[in-house]
C-alpha positions as CSV (number, residue, x, y, z in Angstrom):
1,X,-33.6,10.4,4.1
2,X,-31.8,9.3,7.0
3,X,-31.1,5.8,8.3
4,X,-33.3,4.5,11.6
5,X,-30.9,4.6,14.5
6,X,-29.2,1.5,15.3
7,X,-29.9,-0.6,18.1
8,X,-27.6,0.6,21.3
9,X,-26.5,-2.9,21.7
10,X,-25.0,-3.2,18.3
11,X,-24.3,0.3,18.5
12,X,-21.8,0.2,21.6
13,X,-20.0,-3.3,20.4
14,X,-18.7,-1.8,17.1
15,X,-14.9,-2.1,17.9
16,X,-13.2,1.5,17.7
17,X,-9.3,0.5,17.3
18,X,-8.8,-1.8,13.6
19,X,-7.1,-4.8,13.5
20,X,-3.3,-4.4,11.5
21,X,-5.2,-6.6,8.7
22,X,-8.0,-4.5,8.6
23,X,-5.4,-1.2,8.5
24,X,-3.7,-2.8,5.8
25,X,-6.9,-2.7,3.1
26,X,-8.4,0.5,4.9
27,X,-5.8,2.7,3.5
28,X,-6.9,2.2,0.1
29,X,-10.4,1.6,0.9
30,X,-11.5,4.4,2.6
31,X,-13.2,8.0,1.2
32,X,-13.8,7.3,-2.1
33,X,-10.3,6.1,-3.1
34,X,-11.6,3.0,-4.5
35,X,-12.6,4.4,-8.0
36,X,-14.7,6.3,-5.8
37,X,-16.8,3.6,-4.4
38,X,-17.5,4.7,-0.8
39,X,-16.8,2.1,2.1
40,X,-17.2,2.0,5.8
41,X,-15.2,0.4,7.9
42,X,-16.7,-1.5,11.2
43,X,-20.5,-1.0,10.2
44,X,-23.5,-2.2,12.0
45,X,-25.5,-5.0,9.9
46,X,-27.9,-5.8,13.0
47,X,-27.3,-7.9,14.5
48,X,-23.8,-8.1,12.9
49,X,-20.8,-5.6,12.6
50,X,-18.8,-5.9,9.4
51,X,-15.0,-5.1,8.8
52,X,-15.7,-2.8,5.8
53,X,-19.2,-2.5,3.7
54,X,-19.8,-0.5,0.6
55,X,-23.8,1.0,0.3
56,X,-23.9,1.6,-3.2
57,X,-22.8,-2.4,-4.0
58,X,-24.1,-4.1,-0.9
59,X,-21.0,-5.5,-0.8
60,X,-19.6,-7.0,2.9
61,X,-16.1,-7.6,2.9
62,X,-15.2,-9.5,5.5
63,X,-11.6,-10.7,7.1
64,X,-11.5,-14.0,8.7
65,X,-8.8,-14.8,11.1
66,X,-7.8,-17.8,14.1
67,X,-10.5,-15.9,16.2
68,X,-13.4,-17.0,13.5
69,X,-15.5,-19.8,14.1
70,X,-16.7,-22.2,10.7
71,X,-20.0,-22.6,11.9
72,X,-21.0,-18.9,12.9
73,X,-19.2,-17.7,10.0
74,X,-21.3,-19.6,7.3
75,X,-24.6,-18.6,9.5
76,X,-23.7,-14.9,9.7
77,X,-22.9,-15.1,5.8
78,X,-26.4,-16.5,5.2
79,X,-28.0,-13.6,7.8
80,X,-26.3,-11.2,5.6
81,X,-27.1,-12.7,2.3
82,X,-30.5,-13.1,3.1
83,X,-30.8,-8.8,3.5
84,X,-29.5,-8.6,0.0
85,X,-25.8,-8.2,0.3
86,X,-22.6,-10.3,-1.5
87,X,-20.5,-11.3,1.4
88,X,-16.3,-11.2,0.2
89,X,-14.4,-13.0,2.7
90,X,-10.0,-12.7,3.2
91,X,-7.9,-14.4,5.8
92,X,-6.4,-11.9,8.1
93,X,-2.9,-13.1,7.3
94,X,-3.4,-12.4,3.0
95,X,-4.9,-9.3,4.1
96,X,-1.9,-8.3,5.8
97,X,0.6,-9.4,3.8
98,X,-1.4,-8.6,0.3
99,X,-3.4,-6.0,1.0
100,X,-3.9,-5.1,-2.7
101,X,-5.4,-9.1,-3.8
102,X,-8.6,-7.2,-1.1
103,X,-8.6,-4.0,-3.2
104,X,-8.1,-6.1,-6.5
105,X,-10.7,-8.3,-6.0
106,X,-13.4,-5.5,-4.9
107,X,-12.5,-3.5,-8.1
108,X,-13.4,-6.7,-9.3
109,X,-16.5,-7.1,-7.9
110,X,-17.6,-3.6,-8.4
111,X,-16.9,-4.0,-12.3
112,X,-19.6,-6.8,-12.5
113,X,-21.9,-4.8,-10.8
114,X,-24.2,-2.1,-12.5
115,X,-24.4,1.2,-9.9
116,X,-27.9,2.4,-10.6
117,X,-28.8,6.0,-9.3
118,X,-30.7,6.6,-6.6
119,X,-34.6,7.7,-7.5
120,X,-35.1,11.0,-7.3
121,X,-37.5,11.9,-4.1
């Protein structure tokens, strides 16, 4: 089963080129290095795009930097809480300089979490 096709709008303003914190993390976090967890970097959450989002947790990990704004933050954590997901946020700057506290504290996260298996269809 595939997923419905994103909105173009949201489509088209997913940013192509990552951020030096967002490289930092994405090393480590992309295919399947993460005790295999599989995340995606930049991902379309209509109407909001995410830094880096895992499917099988409904994990959002987020990195907030100078360019972030209090008030929109907290609303676009509700918007994405209220579909089901945990929201992880990281300054841009620990990011960067520690990129491991992100992977440590998803490992984290994941370790909580029971992964249940898909149903069979």
């Amino acid at each position: 089963m595939s997923n419905p096709p994103l909105p173009t709008r949201t489509r088209s303003s997913a940013r192509g080129q990552q951020t030096d914190p967002e490289r930092a993390p994405w090393r480590r976090l992309r295919a399947g290095q993460l005790s295999g967890l599989r995340l995606r970097r930049q991902h379309p959450v209509p109407p909001c795009i995410v830094e880096f989002y895992c499917e099988a947790l409904k994990l959002v990990v987020e990195l907030e930097g100078s360019r972030h704004d209090a008030g929109m933050d907290a609303g676009r954590t509700r918007d994405l809480e209220s579909k089901g997901l945990t929201v992880m946020g990281f300054w841009e700057s620990e990011a960067l300089a520690q990129p491991e506290a992100v992977i440590e504290a998803t490992l984290r996260f994941a370790g909580r979490r029971t992964l249940t298996p898909s149903p069979l269809q």
